[in-house]
Phi, psi and omega in degrees: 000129186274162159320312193286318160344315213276268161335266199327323189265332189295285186335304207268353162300296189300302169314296202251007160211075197261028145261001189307179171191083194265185175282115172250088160326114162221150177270033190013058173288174178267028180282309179252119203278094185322272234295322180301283178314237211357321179274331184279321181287321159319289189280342160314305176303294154330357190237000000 
């Protein structure tokens, strides 16, 4: 699963339940690029 993957399902999460406040579990594998996601949840989160 790519980073943009990742974006996409948070969105389309956000998009279809947007009072929710969910929890995002990761097995901080090296698949994921910290410092991006983090700047993606941030500004996800502000909209």
């Amino acid at each position: 699963m790519t980073e943009a993957d990742v974006e996409t399902i948070m969105q389309r999460a956000r998009e279809k339940h947007p009072n929710a406040r969910p929890r995002i579990i990761s097995d901080n594998g090296p698949q994921f690029i910290a410092r991006d996601f983090k700047t993606f949840i941030r500004t996800a989160d502000t909209h």
